[in-house]
C-alpha positions as CSV (number, residue, x, y, z in Angstrom):
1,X,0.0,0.0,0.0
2,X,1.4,3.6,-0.6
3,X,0.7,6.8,1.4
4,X,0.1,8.9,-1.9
5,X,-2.7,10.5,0.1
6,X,-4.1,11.1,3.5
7,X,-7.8,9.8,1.2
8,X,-8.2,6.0,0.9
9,X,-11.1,5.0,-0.6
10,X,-14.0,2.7,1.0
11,X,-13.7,0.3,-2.1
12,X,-10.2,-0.3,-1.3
13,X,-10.5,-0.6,2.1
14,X,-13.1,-3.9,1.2
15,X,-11.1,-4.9,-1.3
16,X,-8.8,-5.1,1.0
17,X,-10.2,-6.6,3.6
18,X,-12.0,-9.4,1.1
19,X,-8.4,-10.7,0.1
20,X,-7.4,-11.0,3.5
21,X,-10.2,-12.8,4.6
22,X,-10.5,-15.2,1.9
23,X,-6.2,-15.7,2.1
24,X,-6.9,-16.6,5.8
25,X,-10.0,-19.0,4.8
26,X,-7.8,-20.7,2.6
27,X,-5.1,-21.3,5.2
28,X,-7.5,-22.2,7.5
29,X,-9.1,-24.8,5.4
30,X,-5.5,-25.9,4.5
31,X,-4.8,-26.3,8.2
32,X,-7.9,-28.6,8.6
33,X,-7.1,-30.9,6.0
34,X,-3.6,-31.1,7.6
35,X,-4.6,-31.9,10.9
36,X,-7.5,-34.5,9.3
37,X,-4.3,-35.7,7.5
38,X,-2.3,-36.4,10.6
39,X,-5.4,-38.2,12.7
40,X,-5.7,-40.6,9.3
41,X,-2.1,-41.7,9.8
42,X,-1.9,-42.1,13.4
């Protein structure tokens, strides 16, 4: 992100926020399957 601006726009801001929440979804759901991985072989 750059500081070209004390103004950020709303629709960044979501944007944003979207792509970290569906990164962390996708590591989260990763991490399931991992651990569900792990109980399988034990």
């Amino acid at each position: 992100m750059t500081a070209e601006g004390n103004q950020v726009s709303p629709k960044k801001i979501l944007e944003t926020v979207f792509d970290l929440i569906r990164n962390f979804s996708k590591f989260f759901s990763f991490s399931i399957e991992a651990e569900e991985m792990k109980t399988i072989e034990l």
